[in-house]
N, C-alpha and C positions, 0 to 999 in steps of 0.2 A: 398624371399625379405630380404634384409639386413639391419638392425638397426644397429645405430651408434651414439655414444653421446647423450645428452638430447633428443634426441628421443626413444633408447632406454630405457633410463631409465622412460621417462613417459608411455612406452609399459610396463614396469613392476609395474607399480605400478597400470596401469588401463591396463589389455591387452585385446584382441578381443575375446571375448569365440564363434564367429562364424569361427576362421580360425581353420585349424589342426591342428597345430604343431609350435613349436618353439624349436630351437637349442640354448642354451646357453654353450659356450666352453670359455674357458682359462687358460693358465698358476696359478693360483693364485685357488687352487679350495677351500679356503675360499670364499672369494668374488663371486664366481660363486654357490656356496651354498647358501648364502644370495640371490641371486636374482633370484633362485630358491625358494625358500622358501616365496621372496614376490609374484612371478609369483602363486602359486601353492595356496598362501591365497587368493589371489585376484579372483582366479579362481572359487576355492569350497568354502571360506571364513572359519572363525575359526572352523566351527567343521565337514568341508570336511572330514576330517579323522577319527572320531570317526564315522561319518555316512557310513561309507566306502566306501566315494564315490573318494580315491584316493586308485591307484594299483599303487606300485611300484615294476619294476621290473630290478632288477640288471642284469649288460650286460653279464655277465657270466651265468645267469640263461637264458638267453634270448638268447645265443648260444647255448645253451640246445635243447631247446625247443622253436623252431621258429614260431609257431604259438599261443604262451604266450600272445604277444602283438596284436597281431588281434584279440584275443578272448577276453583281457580287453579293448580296445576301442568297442567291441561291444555289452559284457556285459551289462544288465542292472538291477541296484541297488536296494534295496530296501528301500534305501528312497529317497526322489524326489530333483533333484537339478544337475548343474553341475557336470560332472567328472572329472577324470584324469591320464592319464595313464602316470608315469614318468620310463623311462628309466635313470636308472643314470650309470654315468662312460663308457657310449659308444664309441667305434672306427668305423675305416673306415669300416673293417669287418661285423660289424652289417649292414651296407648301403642297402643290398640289403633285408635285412628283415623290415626293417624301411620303405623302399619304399616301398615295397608290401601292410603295414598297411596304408600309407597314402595313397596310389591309390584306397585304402578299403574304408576311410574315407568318411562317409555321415555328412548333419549338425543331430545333436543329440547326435551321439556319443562320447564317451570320447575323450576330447581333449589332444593331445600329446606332453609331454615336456621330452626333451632328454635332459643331461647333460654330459660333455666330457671335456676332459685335452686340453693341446695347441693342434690345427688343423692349419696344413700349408695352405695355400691356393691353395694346390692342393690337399687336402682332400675331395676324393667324399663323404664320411657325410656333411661335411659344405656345398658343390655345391647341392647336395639334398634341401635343406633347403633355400642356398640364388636363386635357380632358382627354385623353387615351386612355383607358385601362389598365392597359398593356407596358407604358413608359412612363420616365420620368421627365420632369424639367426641372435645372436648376440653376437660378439667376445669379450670377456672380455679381456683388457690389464691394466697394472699396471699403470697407471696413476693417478694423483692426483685428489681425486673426486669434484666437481664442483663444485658451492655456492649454486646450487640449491638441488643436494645431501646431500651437509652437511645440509640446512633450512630443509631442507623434513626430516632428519634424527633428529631433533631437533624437531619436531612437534612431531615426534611418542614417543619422549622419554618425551613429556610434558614439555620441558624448553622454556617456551615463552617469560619470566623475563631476561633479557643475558645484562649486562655494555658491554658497547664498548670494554674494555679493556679485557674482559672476550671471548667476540665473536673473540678477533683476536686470543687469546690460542687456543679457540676449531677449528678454522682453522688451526693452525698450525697442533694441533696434528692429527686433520681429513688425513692430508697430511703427516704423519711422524708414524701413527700408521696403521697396516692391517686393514683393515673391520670390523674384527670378534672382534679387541679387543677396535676398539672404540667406537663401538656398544655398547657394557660393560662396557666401561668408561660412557659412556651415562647413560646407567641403573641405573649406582653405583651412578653418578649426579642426576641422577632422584630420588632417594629414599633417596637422602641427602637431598635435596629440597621440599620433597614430604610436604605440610602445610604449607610452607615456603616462604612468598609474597615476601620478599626482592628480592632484582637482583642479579642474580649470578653473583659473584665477582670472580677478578682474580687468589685472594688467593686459595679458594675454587677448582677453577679447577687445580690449582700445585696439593694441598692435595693430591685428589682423580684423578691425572694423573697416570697411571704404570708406576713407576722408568725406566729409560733406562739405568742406572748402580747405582751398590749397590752404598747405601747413605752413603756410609764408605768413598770411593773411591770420590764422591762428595765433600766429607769433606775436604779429603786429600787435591782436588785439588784447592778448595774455600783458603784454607790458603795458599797453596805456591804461590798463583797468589794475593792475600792480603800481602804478603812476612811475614806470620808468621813463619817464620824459626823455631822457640822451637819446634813448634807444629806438627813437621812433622814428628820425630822421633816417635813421642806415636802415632801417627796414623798410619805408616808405619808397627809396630810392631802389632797394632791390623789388619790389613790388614795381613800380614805375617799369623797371626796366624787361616785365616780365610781358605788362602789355595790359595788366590790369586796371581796371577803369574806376578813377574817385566813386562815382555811382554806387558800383558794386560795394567796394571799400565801406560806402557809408549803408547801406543795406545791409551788408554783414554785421558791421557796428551794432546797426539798431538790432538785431537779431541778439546776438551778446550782450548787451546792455539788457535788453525787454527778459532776456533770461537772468542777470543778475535781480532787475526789480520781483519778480516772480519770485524768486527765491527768499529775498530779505522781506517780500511783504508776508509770503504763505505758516499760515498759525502752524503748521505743523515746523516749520524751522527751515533753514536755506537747505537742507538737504534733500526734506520733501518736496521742495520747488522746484529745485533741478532736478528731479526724478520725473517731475508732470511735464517739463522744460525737452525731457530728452536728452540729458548732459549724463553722460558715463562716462568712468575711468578714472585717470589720473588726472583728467582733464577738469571733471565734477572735482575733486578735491582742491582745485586750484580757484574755481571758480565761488566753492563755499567760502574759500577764505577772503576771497574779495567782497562775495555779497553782503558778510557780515561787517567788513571795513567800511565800506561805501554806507551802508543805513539805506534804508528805502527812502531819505530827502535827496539823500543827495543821488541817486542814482533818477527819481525822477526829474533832476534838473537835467543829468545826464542823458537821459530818451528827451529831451526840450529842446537842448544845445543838438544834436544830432537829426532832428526834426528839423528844425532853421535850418542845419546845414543840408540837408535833402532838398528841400526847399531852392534852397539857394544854385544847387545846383542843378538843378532841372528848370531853373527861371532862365532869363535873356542874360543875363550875367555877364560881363565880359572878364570876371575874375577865371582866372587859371582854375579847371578844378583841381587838381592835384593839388596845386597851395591851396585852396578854401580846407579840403580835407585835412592834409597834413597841418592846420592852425587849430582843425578843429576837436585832431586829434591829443594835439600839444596839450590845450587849453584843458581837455577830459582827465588828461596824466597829469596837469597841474592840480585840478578840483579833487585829485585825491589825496593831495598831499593838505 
């Protein structure tokens, strides 16, 4: 049987300890870790594993030795409670040993959770699993996780306190960061909070967000779209000296700019635009104020001039990049003035 969206996800968070088996596959094997990992509490609950009532056994040891897995689903533990027998990192290859354990399968015995990379849909693993009776399958693909993911994901980190303006960041970032690391942003929220009756504030989740470029480069770019012109040269040289490459410099550029235009062109107003943009914080406030200084002309000359300059520096050039960038930065802090 085949799970798909909010159903899958409520199968993992409560799943049926009467069926056999369930297939979790995807591209992203973060994310297919994590919901592993809530399949597999929810099953033995927190100390499944120290009672040793979870067998894992990797798919390389499990071509080994094909009768691994029918001897831990029928195993039984010495101390009393649900099992688990996980197969991680399985292929199409394993199919025919996986069948044989689940045609084995009676209710009592260890229940079966396989884990696997992208499966096409003509993978006999995954047709195992969605034509079973008995099991599920559920394909993991990179999409943005849900509201009811991110509420469920905010219950377990303890944040019950969240301002309006604070719950559209951790949306954003829900949808702008992997699994694994918003998980951990979560955490890191949680133990900021932890005594802490106030409402988490917007500021608070900038703080303790992970950078998505060094705060150097940040700087750099907060002044030339402010059209601090002085200030571009002492920051271009501490950037130089850090090992950072004109390239990058100008790819971030165009990132920053293409989110200023988005913002000054979007009918709903530059706020709405940096919202779609993925710009929160203190950072979004700094950035409205320039979207609405610049106009959407002048900032599409701004993605123009920064396009040449890409250009320029990925051609046979014998210009310095650092100086191409650093004139072409000048010249952007000038067009604002």
């Amino acid at each position: 049987m085949i799970l798909k969206g909010v159903e899958a996800s409520r199968y993992f968070a409560k799943p049926d300890p009467t069926k056999a088996g369930l297939l979790i596959a995807g591209a992203d094997s973060m994310r297919v870790a994590l919901k592993r990992q809530e399949v597999i509490a929810a099953l033995i609950g927190p100390e499944g594993e120290a009672e040793m009532r979870l067998a894992r056994i990797p798919a390389g040891d499990l071509r080994k030795d094909g009768a691994a897995l029918l001897d831990a689903i029928k195993a039984v533990g010495f101390f009393p409670g649900p099992r688990v027998a996980f197969v991680e990192e399985a292929t199409d290859t394993l199919t025919p040993t996986i069948a044989t354990a689940m045609k084995e399968w009676k209710p009592g015995d260890s229940q079966i959770v396989v884990t696997a990379g992208n499966l096409t849909a003509k993978s006999s693993l995954r047709a195992l699993f969605e034509k079973h009776p008995n099991a599920f399958c559920a394909v993991l693909y990179d999409d943005p996780p849900s509201r009811e993911e991110i509420e469920e994901a905010l219950r377990k980190a303890g944040l019950a306190s969240i301002d309006r303006e604070a719950m559209t960041d951790l949306n954003t970032l829900a949808r702008s960061l992997d699994p694994g690391d918003f998980r951990q942003t979560l955490e890191k929220i949680s133990l900021y909070k932890h005594g802490d009756s106030t409402p988490l504030s917007s500021a608070e989740v900038a703080a303790m967000a992970p950078a998505t470029i060094e705060a150097e480069v940040d700087d750099l770019l907060l002044a030339v779209a402010d059209g601090r012109a002085p200030d571009v040269g002492m920051l271009m040289r501490r950037l130089e000296g850090q090992g950072v490459l004109p390239v990058t410099l100008c790819i971030q550029a165009l990132r920053h700019f293409r989110a200023l235009h988005m913002a000054a062109s979007d009918p709903g107003g530059p706020g709405a635009g940096l919202q779609k943009a993925r710009v929160f914080g203190p950072r979004r406030d700094q950035m409205q104020r320039q979207a609405s200084a610049w106009g959407m002309r002048s900032l599409e000359g701004a993605v123009t001039l920064l396009l040449d300059t890409d250009l320029t520096l990925r051609s046979a050039s014998r210009a310095p990049g650092m100086a191409v960038m650093e004139r072409a930065l000048i010249r952007l802090s000038m067009m604002r003035r």
